[in-house]
N, C-alpha and C positions, 0 to 999 in steps of 0.2 A: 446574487447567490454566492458564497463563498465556495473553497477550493480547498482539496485536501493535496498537496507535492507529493511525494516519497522517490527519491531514489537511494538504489544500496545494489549490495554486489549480491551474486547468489552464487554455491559453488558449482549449480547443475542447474539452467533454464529447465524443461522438462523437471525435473522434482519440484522446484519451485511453483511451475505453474499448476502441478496439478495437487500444490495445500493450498494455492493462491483462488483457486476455482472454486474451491470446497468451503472456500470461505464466504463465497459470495453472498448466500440467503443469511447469515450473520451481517455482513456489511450494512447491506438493506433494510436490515431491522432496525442500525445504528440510522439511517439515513443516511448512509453513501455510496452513492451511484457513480460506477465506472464508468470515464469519460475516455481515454484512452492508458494506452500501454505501448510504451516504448522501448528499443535493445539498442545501446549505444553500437555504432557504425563499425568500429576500431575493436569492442571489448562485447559480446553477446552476452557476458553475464554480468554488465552493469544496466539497471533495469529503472527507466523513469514512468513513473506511473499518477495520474491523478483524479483523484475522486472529485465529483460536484457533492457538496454535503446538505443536510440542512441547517445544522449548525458544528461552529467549533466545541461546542461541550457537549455534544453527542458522539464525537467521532473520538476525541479524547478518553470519554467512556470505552470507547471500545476500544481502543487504543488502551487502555489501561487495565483491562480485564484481565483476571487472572487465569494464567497459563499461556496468555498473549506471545510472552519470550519463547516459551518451550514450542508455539506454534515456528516461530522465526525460525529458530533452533532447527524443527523439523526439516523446514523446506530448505534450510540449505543458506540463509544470508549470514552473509559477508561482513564484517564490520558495521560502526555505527552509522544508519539510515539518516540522510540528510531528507527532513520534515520541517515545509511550510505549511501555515494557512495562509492561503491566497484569496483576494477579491480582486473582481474584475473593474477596471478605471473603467474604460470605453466600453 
């Protein structure tokens, strides 16, 4: 099953998390499933997070939706979000 990466900064955890929440029956619909979420050690508002998906051009779709940015916008990130798609070797 493939992988969706994303980290990026945000200027306010708490803001962030709660359009990142609001997002979620959206996510679901694209087919991707929150596997975890992470707060760098050093920096609490750099934020690594990865979806299991069911595919890459469903989550791309969603990822590409319009108003997508103005969501980003909303919650508060930080420059440009470093996005893989990942599969699992082992």
């Amino acid at each position: 099953m493939p992988f969706l990466l994303v980290k990026h900064g945000v200027k306010d955890y708490n803001k962030w998390n709660e359009v990142f929440t609001a997002q979620r029956d959206a996510n679901l619909q694209y087919g991707m499933k929150l596997e975890w979420l992470m707060r760098d050690v050093n920096d609490p508002n750099t934020l690594v997070f990865m979806f299991e998906i069911e595919s890459m051009a469903k989550a791309q779709e969603f990822m590409n939706l319009p108003g997508q940015e103005k969501v980003g916008e909303e919650a508060g990130v930080t420059g440009e979000p470093l996005i893989m798609f990942l599969d699992t070797i082992k």
